[in-house]
C-alpha positions in Angstrom: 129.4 119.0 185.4 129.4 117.4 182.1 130.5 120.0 179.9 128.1 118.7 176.8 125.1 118.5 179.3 125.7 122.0 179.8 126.0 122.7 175.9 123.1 120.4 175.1 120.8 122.7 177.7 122.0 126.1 176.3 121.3 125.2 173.0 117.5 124.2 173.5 117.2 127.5 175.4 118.0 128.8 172.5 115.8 126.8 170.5 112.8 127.2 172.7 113.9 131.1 173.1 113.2 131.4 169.4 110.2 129.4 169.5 108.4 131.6 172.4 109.0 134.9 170.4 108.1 133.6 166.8 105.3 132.8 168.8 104.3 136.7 169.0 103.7 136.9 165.7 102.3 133.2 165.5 98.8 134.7 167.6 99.4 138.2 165.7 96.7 136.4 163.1 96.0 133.3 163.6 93.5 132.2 166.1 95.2 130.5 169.4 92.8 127.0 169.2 94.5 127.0 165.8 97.9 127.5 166.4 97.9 125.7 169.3 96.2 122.6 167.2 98.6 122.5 164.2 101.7 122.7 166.4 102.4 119.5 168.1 100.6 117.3 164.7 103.7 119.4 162.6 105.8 118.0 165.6 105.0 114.7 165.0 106.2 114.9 161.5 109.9 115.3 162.6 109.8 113.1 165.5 108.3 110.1 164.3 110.8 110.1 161.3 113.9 110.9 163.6 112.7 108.2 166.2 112.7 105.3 163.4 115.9 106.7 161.5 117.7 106.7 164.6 116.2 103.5 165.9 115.5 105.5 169.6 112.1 104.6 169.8 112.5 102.2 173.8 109.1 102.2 176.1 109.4 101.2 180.0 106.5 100.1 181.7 102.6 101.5 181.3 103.3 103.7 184.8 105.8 105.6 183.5 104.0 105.8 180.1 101.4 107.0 182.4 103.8 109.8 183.5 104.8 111.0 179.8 101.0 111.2 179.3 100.6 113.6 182.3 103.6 115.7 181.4 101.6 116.4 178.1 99.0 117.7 179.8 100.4 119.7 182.0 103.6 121.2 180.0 102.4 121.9 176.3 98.9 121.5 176.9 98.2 123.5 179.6 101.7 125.7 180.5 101.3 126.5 176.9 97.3 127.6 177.1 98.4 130.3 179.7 101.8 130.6 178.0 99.8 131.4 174.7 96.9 133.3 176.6 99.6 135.8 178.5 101.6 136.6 175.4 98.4 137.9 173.4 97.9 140.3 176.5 101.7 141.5 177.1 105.2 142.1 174.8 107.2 139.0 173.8 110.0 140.3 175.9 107.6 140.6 179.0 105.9 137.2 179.2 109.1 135.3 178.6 110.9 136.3 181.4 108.0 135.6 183.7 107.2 132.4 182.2 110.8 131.6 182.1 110.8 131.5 186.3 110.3 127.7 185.7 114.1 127.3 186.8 113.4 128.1 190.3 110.8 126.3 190.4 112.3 122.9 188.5 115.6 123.4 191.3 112.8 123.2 194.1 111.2 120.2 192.6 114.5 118.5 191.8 115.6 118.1 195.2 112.1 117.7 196.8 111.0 114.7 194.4 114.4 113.2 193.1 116.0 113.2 196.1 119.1 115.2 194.2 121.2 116.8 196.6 120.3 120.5 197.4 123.6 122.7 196.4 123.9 125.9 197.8 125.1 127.0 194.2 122.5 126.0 192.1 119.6 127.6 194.5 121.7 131.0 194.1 121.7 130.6 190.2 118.0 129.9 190.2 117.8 132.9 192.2 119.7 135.3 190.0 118.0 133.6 186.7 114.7 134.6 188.6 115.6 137.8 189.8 116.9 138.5 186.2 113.5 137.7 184.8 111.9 140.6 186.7 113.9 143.5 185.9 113.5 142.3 182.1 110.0 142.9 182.8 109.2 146.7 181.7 107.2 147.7 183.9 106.0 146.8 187.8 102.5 145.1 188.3 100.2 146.8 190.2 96.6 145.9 190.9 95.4 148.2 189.1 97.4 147.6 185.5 95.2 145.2 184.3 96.5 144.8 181.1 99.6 143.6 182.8 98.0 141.4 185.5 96.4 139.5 182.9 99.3 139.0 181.2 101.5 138.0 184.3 99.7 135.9 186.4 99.2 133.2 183.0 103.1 133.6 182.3 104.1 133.0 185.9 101.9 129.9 186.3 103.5 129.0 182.9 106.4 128.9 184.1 105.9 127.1 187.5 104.4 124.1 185.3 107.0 124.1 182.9 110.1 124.1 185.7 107.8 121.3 187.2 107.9 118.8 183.6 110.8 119.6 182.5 112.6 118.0 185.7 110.6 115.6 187.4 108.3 113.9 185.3 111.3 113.9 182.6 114.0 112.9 184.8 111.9 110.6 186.4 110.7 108.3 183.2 114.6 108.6 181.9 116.3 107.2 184.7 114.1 104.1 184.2 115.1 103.7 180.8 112.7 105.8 178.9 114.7 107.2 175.6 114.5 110.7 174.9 112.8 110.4 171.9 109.9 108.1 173.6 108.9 110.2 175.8 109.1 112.9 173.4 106.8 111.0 171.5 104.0 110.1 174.1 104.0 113.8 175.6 103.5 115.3 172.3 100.6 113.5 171.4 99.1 113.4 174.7 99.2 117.7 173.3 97.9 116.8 169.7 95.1 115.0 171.2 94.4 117.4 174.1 93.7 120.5 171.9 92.6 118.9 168.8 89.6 118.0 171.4 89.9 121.2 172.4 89.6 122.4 168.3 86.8 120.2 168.0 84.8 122.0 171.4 85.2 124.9 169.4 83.8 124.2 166.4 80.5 122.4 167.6 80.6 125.4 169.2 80.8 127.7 166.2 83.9 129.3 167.1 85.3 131.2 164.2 88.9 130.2 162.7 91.4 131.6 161.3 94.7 130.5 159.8 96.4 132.4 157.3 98.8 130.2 155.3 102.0 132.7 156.4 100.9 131.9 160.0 100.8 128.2 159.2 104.3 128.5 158.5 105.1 130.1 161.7 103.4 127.3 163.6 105.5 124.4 161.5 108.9 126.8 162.5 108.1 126.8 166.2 106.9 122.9 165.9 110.4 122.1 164.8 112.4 124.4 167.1 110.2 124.0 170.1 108.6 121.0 170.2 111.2 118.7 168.2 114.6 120.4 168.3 114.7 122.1 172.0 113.2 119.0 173.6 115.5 116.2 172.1 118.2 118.2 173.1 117.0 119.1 176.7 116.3 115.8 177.6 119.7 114.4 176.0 121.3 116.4 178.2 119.1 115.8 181.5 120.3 112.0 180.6 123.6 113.3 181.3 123.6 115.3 184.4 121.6 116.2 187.6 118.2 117.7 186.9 118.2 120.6 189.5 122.1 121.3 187.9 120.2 121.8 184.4 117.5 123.6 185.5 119.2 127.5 185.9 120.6 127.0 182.5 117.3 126.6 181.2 117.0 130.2 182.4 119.1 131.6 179.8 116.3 131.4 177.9 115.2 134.6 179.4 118.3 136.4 177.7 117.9 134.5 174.7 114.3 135.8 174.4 115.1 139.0 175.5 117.5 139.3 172.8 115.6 138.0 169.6 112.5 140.0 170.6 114.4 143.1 170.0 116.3 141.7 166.6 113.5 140.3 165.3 110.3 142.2 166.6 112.0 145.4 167.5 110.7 145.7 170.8 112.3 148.3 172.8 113.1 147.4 176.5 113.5 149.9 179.6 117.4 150.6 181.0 115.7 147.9 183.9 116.8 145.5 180.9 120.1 145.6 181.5 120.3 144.4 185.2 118.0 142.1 183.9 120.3 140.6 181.4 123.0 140.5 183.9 121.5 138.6 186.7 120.7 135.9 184.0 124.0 135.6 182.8 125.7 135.8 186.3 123.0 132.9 187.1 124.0 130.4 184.1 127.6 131.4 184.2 127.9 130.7 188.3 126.0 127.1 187.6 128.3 126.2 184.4 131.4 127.1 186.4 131.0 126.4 190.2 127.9 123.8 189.6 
């Protein structure tokens, strides 16, 4: 595999890593129509500027303008509702690694709507990467642990739509052409628009917000390491190299998270943690090698 795909897609795990757990203390304050809002409009200020400086800006046809449209609904509009939703119910730590499934399930749709050829390899990483994600979880979900069923069942449908966008839709549009940066462009306004609408619902409909200026700051952080930095350098590399190839790496996200939620939020994880963290790794390391 191309060994700068491979270091493109670690380092926006990393990126959106550090974006899902700033994220914890993102909601700690400020209300989730807010943070949600301000996110992809702080976005825009780094892409837009990036897009013309570099000249990158190149649209394709309305169809697959059509698709970057839909990928903005479904991945940072809605994946990150539930995303957002799940992580004010459960621990950083927690809701990553569930929402962080979207390997498997971006493997799966690789091969069943590219036509990429299945690889015995790459469905065994996904496989660890998933498996990994569950022991990281602290505790087992039972019907009757609400707290965590209401934080699990958003995070895992998170993740399912994210592994979905990030490969398909993605892959799809930049094979015909698209540049990275376009379709950056198109999905994260489809999101600025989505929940802005959403923002405006709210307040016709009195909803009280609340956005401290320290929180602000949080949401123009995770804007720049989420929605600008991990994406330009996720779909740079999915120029590059297969998208069901790419797709377990991605799923070192779940030791990435795992890691900065205890540096930076002191969480303290169960010895289930561990066998978590190695299943990941074996996942992303069996991919990078054998892939």
């Amino acid at each position: 595999m191309n060994a700068l795909a491979i270091f493109l897609a670690i380092a926006a795990a990393i990126f959106w890593a550090l974006t899902q757990v700033l994220t914890k203390t993102g909601l700690q304050r400020m209300d989730l129509i807010s943070y949600a809002s301000f996110r992809p409009l702080f976005a825009l200020l780094f892409i837009v500027p990036y897009g013309l400086f570099a000249s990158e800006f190149h649209f394709v046809g309305p169809n697959f303008i059509g698709v970057a449209i839909l990928s903005g609904i479904i991945d940072p509009f809605i994946g990150s509702l539930l995303y957002f939703f799940a992580i004010k119910k459960s621990s950083a730590h927690e809701t990553a690694s569930l929402a962080n499934t979207a390997p498997f399930w971006g493997v799966v749709t690789a091969v069943l709507f590219l036509g990429e050829r299945p690889r015995p390899v790459v469905f065994i990483a996904a496989i660890l990467v998933v498996s990994g994600a569950y022991f990281l979880v602290t505790r087992r979900v039972t019907p009757s642990t609400n707290h965590s069923l209401w934080g699990t069942l958003p995070a895992l449908g998170a993740g399912v739509l994210w592994g979905v966008t990030e490969t398909v839709p993605a892959k799809y549009c930049l094979n015909q052409g698209m540049s990275p940066v376009s379709y950056l462009l198109i999905m994260v306004s489809t999101a600025a628009v989505s929940w802005n609408l959403v923002a405006l619902f709210a307040k016709n409909h009195h909803f009280r917000f609340n956005y401290p200026w320290r929180d602000i700051g949080v949401a123009m952080l995770t804007a720049f390491t989420g929605f600008f930095l991990g994406w330009v350098l996720w779909l740079t590399g999915l120029q590059m190299a297969p998208a069901s190839l790419l797709a377990p790496i991605r799923g070192s996200m779940t030791l990435f998270a795992f890691l900065l939620s205890i540096v930076l939020l002191r969480e303290r994880p169960t010895r289930r943690s561990a066998l978590g963290v190695f299943l990941t790794f074996g996942g992303v390391f069996l991919v990078s090698i054998l892939g």
